[in-house]
C-alpha positions as CSV (number, residue, x, y, z in Angstrom):
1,X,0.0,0.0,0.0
2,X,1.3,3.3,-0.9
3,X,0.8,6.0,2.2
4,X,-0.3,9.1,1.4
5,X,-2.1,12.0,3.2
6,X,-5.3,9.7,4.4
7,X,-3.1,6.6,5.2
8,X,0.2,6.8,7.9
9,X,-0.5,4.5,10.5
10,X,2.5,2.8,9.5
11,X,4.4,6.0,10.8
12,X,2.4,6.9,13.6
13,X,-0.8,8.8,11.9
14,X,1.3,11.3,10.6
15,X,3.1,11.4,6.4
16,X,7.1,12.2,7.5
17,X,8.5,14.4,4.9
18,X,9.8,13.4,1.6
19,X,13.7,13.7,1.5
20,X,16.8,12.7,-0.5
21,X,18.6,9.6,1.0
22,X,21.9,11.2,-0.4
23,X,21.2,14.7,1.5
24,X,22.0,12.5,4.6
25,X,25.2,11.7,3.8
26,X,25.1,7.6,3.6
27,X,28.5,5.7,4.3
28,X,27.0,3.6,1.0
29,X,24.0,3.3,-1.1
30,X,23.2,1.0,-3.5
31,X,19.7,0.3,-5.8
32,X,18.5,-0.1,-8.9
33,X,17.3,3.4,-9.0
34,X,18.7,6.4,-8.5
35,X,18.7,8.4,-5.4
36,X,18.6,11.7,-7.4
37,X,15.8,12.8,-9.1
38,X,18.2,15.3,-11.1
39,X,20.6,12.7,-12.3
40,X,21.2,8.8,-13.8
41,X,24.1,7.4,-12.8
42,X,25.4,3.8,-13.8
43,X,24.2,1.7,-11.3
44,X,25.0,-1.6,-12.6
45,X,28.2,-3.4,-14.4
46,X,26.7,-6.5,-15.7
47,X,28.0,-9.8,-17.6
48,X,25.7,-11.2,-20.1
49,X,25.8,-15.2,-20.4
50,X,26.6,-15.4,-24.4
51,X,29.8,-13.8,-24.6
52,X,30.5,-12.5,-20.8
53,X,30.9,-9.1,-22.6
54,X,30.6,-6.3,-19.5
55,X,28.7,-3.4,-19.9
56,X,27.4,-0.4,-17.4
57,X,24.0,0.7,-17.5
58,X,22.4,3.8,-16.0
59,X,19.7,3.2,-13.7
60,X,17.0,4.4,-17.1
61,X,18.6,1.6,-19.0
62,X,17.4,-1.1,-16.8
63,X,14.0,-0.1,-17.1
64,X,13.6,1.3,-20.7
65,X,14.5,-2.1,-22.1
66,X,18.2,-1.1,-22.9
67,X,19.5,-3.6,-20.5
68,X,17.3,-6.3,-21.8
69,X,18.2,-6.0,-25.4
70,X,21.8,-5.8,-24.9
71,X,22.0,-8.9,-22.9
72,X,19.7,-10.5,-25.7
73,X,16.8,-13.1,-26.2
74,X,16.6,-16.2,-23.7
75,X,20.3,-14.9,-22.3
76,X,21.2,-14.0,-18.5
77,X,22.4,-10.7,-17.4
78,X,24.5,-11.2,-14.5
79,X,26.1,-8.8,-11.4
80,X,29.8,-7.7,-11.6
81,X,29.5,-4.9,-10.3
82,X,26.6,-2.8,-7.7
83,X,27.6,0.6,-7.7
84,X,27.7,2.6,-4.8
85,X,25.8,5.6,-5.0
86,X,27.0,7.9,-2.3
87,X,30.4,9.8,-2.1
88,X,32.4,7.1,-1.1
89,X,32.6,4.9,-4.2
90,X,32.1,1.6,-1.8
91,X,31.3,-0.5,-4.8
92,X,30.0,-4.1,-4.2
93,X,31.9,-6.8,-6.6
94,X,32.2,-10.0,-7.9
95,X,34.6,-11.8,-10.2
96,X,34.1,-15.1,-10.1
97,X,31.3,-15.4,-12.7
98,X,29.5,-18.6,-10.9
99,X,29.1,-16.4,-8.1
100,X,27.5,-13.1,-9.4
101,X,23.9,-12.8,-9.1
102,X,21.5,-12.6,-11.7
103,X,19.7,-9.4,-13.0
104,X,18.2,-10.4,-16.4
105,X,16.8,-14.2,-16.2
106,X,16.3,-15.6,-19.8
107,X,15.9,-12.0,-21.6
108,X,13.7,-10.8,-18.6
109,X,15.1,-8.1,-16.5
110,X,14.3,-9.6,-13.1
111,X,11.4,-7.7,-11.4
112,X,9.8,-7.5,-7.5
113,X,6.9,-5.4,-7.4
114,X,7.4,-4.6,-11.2
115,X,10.7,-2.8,-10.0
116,X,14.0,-4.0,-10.9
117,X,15.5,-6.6,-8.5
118,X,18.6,-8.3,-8.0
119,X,18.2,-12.3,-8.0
120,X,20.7,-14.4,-5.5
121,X,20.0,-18.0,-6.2
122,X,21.0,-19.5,-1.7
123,X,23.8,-21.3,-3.0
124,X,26.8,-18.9,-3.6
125,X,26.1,-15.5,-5.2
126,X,27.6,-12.8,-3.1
127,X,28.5,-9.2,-4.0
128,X,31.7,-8.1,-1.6
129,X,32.8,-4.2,-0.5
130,X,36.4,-3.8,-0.6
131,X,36.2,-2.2,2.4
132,X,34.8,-3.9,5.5
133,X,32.6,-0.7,6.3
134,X,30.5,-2.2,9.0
135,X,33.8,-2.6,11.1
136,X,34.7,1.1,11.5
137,X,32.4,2.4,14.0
138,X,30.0,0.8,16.4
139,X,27.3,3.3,15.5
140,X,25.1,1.6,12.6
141,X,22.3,2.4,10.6
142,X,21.3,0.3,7.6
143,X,18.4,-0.1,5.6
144,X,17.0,-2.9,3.3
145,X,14.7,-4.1,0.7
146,X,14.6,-8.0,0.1
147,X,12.6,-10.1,-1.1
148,X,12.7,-14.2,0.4
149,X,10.8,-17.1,1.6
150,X,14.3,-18.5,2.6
151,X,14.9,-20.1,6.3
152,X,18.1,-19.0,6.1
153,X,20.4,-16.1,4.4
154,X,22.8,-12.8,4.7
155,X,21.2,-9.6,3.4
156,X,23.7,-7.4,4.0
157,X,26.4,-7.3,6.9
158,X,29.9,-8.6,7.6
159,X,31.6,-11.7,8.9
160,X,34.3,-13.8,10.0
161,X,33.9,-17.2,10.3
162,X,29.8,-17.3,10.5
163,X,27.5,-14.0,11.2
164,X,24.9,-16.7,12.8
165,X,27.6,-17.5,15.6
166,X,30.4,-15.7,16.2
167,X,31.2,-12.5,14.3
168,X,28.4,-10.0,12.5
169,X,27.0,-6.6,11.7
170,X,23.7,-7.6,9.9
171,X,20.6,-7.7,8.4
172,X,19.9,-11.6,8.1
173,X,17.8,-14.5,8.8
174,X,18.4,-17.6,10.6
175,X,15.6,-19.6,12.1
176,X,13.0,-18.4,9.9
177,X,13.2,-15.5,11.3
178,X,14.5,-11.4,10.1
179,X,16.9,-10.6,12.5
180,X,19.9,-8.1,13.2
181,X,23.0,-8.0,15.2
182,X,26.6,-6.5,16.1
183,X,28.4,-9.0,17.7
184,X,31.3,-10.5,18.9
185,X,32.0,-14.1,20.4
186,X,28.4,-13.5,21.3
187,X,28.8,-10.4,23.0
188,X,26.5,-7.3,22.0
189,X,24.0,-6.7,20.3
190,X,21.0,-9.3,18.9
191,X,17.7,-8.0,17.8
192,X,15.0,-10.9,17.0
193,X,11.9,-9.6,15.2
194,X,9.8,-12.7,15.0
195,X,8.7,-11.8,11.5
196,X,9.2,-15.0,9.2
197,X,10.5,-14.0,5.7
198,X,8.1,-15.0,3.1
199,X,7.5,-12.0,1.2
200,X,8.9,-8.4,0.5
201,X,10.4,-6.3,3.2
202,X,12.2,-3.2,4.4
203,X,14.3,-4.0,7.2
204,X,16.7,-1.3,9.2
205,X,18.7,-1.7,11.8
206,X,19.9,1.0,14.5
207,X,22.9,-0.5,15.9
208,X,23.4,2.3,19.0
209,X,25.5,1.8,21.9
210,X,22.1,1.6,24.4
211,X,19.3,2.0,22.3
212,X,19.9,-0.6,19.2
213,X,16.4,-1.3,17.6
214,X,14.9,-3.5,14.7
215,X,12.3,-2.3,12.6
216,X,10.3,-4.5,9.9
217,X,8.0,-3.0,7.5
218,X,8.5,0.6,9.2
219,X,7.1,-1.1,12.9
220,X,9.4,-1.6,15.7
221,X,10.0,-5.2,16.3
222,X,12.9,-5.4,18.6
223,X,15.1,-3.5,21.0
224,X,18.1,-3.6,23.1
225,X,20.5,-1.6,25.1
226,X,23.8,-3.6,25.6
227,X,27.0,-2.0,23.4
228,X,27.3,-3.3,20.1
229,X,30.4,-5.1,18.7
230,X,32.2,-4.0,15.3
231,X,34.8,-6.8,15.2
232,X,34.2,-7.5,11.7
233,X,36.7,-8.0,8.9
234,X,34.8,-7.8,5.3
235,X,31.4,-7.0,4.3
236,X,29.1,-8.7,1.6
237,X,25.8,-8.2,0.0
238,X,23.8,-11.1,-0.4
239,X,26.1,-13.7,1.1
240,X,29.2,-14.4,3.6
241,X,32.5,-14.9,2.3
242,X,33.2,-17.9,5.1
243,X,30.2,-19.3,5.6
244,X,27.5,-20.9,3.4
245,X,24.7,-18.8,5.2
246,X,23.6,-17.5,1.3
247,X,20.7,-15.6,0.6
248,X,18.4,-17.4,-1.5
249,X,16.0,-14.1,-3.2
250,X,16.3,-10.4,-4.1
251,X,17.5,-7.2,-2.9
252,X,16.7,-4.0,-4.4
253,X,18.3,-1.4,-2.3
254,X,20.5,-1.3,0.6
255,X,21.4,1.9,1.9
256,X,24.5,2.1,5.3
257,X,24.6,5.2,7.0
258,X,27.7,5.6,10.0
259,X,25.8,8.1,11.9
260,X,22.8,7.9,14.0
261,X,20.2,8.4,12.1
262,X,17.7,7.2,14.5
263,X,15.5,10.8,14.6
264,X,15.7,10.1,10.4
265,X,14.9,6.7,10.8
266,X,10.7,7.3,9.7
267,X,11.3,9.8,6.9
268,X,14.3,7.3,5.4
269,X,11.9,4.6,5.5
270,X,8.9,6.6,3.8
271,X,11.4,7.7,0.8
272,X,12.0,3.9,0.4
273,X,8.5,2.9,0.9
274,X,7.1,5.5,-1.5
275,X,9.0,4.5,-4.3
276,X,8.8,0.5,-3.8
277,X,5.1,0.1,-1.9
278,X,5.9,-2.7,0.4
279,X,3.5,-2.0,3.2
């Protein structure tokens, strides 16, 4: 449902104001779209299957058919690169062809919604940051749109040896469940929303030092106030680089910020929610 002047219960009974995600200065922002109205950056480097030729394409391209043709008839379009879309050029990656997700499916750009979606097939397609930039600060906020039925899977976050058990900074599920954490050795931060994942959501996370919250579908699901952990040492989109804890579905937009953002948290959520109607 999309919220409007007669529907915000969602955020209270009140419509937050409309804003650019950029203006807020995000650590790293990735979609499908772009964030500014004014401008249409490459958001995509994809591989197509017949030739694994690589091309950019603007964020117009993937939905005015240009994507589409170029990858050609009953031929997959694949992720090698998700370009970050804030300052900071954090570019997700991923060379190892078998392990790129898909974005065009035999000719079809892959769509959620009818928006464009990256496709991550639970075995081993993961997108990776070169920088691990949910180690740097313990101060977290991070917002997601995914699409799974999956018992099990990373959306975004970072890891060691296994986000589920010993080392994370995530959006993820485990248990059939959407979850979040900043931990370490099991120390810090867990936030269990007891929403199971079959279906579109938005996710975000406030990782504070007191205050940490989890919010599914722009409602508060779970809280906590011990000190979160940032003992992480890569981040990846989709999957973890040391575990098989793989997301099987689709993200469409991720975006990190490093600041609080908590008294931003309903107006970033309404820019996301506007443009992709989840709830």
């Amino acid at each position: 449902m999309r919220l409007g002047l007669s529907s915000g219960l969602a955020y209270g009974g009140f419509v937050p104001s409309s804003i650019n995600l950029l203006d807020l200065s995000p650590m790293a922002a990735y979609s499908l779209r772009s964030f500014d109205s004014s401008a249409d950056p490459n958001v995509v480097n994809v591989r197509r299957s017949s030739d694994n030729a690589t091309q950019d394409f603007k964020a117009s391209e993937i939905t005015d058919g240009t994507l589409a043709t170029w990858v050609g008839s009953g031929n997959d379009g694949f992720i090698a690169t998700w370009y970050d879309q804030s300052s900071n050029s954090e570019n997700a990656t991923q060379t190892t062809a078998s392990q790129q997700p898909k974005i065009v499916s035999s000719g079809t750009v892959v769509l959620e919604n009818s928006k464009p979606a990256i496709d991550f097939d639970g075995s081993d397609d993961e997108l990776v940051l070169a920088n691990a930039i949910l180690s740097t600060s313990s101060t977290r906020n991070y917002s997601a749109v995914f699409t799974t039925s999956d018992d099990e899977g990373l959306v975004v976050g970072g890891d060691h040896r296994s986000f589920l058990n010993t080392y994370g900074n995530a959006i993820y599920i485990a248990g059939s469940e959407i979850k979040a954490k900043a931990l370490q050795n099991g120390n810090g931060v867990l936030l269990e929303s007891g929403v199971t994942p079959n279906g579109t959501f938005l996710a975000t996370a406030e990782i504070i030092s007191g205050s940490s919250a989890l919010y599914v579908n722009g409602v508060q699901k779970a809280t906590d106030a011990d000190a979160p952990q940032n003992h992480v040492y890569t981040t990846q989109i989709g999957g973890g680089q040391y575990t098989n804890n793989n997301l099987d579905g689709t993200i469409q937009e991720i975006v990190i910020y490093d600041t609080d953002q908590s008294d931003n948290r309903t107006d970033i959520e309404y820019a996301i929610n506007t443009y992709y109607s989840i709830y």
